[in-house]
Structures are given as C-alpha cells and as structure tokens.
N, C-alpha and C positions, 0 to 999 in steps of 0.2 A: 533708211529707217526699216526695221525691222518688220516683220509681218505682226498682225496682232496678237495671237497666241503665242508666238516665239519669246515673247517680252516675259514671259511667266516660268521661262527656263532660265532666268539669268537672275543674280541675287541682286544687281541693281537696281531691279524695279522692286523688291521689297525693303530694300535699303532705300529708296526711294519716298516708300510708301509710309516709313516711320520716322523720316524726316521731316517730310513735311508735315505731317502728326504732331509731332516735336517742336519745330520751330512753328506754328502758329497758337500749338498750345503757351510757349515762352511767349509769344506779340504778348496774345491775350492775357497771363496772369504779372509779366515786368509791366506793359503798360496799363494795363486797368489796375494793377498795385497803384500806381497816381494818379489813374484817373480818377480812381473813386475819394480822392482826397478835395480835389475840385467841386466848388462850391460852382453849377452849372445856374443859371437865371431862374430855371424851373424850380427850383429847391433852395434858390435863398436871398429871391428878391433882386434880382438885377446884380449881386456881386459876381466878380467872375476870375478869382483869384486860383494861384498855379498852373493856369493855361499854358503858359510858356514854357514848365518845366514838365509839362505832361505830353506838351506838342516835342519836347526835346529828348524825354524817355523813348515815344515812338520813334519817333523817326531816325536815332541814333540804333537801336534794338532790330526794325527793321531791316537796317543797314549793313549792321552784324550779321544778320539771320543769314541776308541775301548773299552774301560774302561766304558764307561756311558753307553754302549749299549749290553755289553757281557751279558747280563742277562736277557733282554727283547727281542731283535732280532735277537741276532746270531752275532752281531758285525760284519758286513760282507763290507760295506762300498765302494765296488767293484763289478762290474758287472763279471768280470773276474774271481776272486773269489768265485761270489754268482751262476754262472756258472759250477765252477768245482762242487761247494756243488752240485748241481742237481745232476751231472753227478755220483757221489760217493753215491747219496741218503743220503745226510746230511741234506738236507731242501727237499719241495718237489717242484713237477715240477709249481706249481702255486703258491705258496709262492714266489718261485727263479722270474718267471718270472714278478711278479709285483714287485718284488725286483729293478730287473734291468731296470724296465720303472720307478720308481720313483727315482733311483739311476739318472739315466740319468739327470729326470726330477729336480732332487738337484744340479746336476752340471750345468744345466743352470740357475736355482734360483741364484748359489754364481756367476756366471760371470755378470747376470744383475747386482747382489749385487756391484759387482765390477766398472761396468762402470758407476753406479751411483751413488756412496758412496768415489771412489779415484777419485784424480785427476789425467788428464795423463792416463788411463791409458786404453786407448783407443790406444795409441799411440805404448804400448807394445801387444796391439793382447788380450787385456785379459790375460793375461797370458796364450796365447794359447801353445800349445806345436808346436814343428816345428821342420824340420830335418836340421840340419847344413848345411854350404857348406861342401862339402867331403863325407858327409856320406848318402850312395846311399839308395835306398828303401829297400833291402836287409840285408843290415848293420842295417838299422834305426830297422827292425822286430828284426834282430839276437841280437841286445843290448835292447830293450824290452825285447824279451822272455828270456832268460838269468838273469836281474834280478827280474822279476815280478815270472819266477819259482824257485825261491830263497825267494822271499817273499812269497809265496802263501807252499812255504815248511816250511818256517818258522811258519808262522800261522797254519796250520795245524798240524803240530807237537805238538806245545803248546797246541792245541785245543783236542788233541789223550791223552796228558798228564795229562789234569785238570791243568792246569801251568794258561792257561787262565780263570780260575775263579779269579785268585790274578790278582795283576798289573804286574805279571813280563812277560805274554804272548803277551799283547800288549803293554808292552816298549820293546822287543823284536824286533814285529813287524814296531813300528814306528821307533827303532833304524835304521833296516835295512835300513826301508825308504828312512830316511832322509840321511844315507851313501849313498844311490844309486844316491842322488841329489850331492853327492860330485862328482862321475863318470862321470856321465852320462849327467849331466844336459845339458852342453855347447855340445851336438851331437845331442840327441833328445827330451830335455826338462825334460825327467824325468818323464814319464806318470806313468807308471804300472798301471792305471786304466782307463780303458776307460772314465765313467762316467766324472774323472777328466777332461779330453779333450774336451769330447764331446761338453757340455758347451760354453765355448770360442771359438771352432771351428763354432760352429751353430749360436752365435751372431756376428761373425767377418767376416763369408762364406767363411772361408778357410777350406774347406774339401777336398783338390785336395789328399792330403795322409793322409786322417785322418781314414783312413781302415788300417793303419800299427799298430794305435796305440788301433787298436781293435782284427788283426790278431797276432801279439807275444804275449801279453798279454791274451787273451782268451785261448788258445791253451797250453801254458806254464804254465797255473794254472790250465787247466784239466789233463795235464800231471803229475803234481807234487801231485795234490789230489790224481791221480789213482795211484802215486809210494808211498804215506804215507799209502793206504788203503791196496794195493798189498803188497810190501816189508815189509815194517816197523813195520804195524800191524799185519801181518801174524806172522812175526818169536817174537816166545813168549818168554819172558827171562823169564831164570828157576834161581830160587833163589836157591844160595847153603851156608852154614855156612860159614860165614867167619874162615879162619884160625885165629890161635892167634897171638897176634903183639908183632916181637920177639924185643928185643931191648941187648945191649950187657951183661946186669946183667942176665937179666932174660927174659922166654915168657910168658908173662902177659895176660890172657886168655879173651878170644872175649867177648863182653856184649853178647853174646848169649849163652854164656857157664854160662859165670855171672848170668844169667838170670835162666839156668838151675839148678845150683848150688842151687840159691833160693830157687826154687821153689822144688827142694827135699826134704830142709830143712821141710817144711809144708806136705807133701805130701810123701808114702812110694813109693818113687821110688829113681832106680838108676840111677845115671847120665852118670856112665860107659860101661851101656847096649847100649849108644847111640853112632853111627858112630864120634866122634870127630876128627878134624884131630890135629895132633901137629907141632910143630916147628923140625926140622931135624938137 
C-alpha cells in the first residue's frame, strides 16, 4: 500500500473519488426513482405495494455499480463500508475519508437528480428514509445494524475470496440488498448506507433521526470487517486428500489419486509410498 500522500500523485485516486461520487449518486436517484412510488405503512395506512420491485431496482443497480467499479476503486459505494475498510487497513485513512465526503456528496447529486428529473416526488421525501410509526430509535439502529452487518459480511467475505473479482461477489451483495428491502423497508426505509440517506435527508431537512441511519450501519460494518479479519481469516483451512468416492460396485478413486497414478506412469515414483486413504 502506498504511503499516504503518494495516493494524491496517481489519477486513480481521483478516478476513484468521482466514481464513487457517481455510482452512489445512480444507487440513490435509479432506486429512489421507485422508491418514492411505494405506498410505505406511514403514508397510506398499512398498504405496502411495489416493495418487491423497488427491493429488485436496488439490489440489481447495486450489483451493477459494484461490478463497474471492483477494479478501479475498491467497489465500496458505502460510507459505512469504506469505514470499516480504514478500520481493517483495506484502503487507507485518506483514500477512505475522501471516499466517504464524495460518497455523501453522490447521494446528494442522486436526490437533486430526483427532485428534478421525477415527478411527485418531492411529495415522497426524496425518497428519504424514515422510521415507521412503532418502530422507536432503538428498534430503528437494532434493524439497521443487523442487516447492514450482514451485508458488509457478505462483501467482505467475497472480497477475502477473490469471488469479487467475477460478478458473483456483487450479485451476492446486491442480492442481500435488495432482500433486506423486502424486511425492512416498511420500518426503516432500508438504508444500510449512510451516504444513501444522507442525500434526501439534507434536501428535504429532515435530520431530526437521521444519526440512526449513520449509528447501526457505521458500527455494524466495523464490527463485521474486524470479525472477517479476526475469525475467518485467521483460521487457515488445511487441504487434506480427498477420500475415494465409494459407490455400491466399487471405490472409484479421488482425481487426486487419478492425478497421482498419472503421473507415476511418466515419472519413477510410487504411488504407494503416499499416505492414501481408502474406503472401509
């Protein structure tokens, strides 16, 4: 990794810095273009129609984002997120932090984007996020952190794997997402990202709670970066030969025996000198 200051000589990191700009301002105006079509419990009595097609805008859009961006920036798309990375030493402390002012600064781009491109939908808040009737400040953090450190496990995970160099680490990610908008949406709107909030919250001037959706989320993806780095990467899996796969005629021995077999054939060595195990 780079030293701190040297990051500011390379156009990556400002390539960097307007990407992620970019793709959270897109999260926020594709998916709050449908969010704000959803009829949420607070606004129209208990109905709670296009949830599914608004949980499948995000979480298909975040999937996208993460994919165009895993290679140049770190796909981080999350203040909460690009938070824990600091905290784990995945990015560094001045990459992360203009991360999350530009991250910010993207979710207020897609909410202008929104109040001047839809109709109406000024009417929905922006698609800001908001805590339901019933669900107190308490509740609102505990169902944030909960699944934002399930998303931020998830991504990390994939990210410890090499899974997210293909598309399968963020359709993973987005998958999650956009199930979490199936839960969650109609209590607290469905953040898991600050940045996403922040946005609508800052053009509408409803921030009376808008520190919940910055306190579970923040906290819950430093938590789950330091349990992928501690637990998960710590314990090393030790490869051992597969046994051979018995079936009722016969035990048909492991492509790693197959493998050894071969290669005796070429080679003076014997195959029996090797710990194999057998079928019992």
């Amino acid at each position: 990794m780079l030293n701190c200051c040297e990051e500011l000589y390379y156009a990556n990191f400002y390539a960097s810095l307007l990407l992620e700009a970019v793709a959270t301002a897109l999260l926020v105006f594709i998916g709050g273009g449908t969010f704000i079509r959803v009829d949420i419990p607070l606004l129209n009595n208990g109905k709670n129609d296009h949830v599914v097609e608004t949980a499948a805008v995000f979480g298909l859009t975040l999937a996208g984002l993460l994919y165009c961006l895993r290679n140049v920036s770190g796909a981080y798309v999350n203040p909460a997120v690009t938070c824990a990375a600091i905290l784990t030493r995945k990015t560094s402390i001045l990459r992360g932090f203009f991360y999350v002012i530009f991250q910010c600064g993207g979710g207020i781009l897609g909410a202008l984007m929104l109040r001047e491109l839809i109709p109406h939908s000024i009417e929905k808040d922006l698609s800001n996020t908001i805590l339901s009737d019933g669900i107190t400040l308490g509740k609102g953090i505990a169902l944030e952190a909960i699944f934002t450190f399930t998303y931020s496990w998830i991504y990390f995970s994939s990210k410890s794997s090499n899974v997210f160099k293909g598309f399968g680490g963020p359709l993973a990610v987005g998958f999650f997402y956009g199930a979490s908008h199936i839960v969650i949406m109609q209590y607290t709107g469905c953040s898991l990202n600050p940045a996403r909030s922040f946005g609508p919250a800052i053009l509408t001037n409803k921030l009376d709670h808008h520190w919940v959706y910055w306190a579970g989320p923040v906290l819950s993806a430093c938590l789950a970066g330091l349990m992928n780095d501690i637990v998960f990467k710590s314990a090393k899996l030790v490869e051992y030969p597969r046994l051979r796969s018995c079936s009722l005629i016969i035990c048909k021995p492991s492509r790693e025996e197959a493998m050894l077999v071969e290669y005796s054939r070429h080679h003076n060595f014997d195959p029996s000198t090797t710990n194999s195990e057998y079928c019992a």
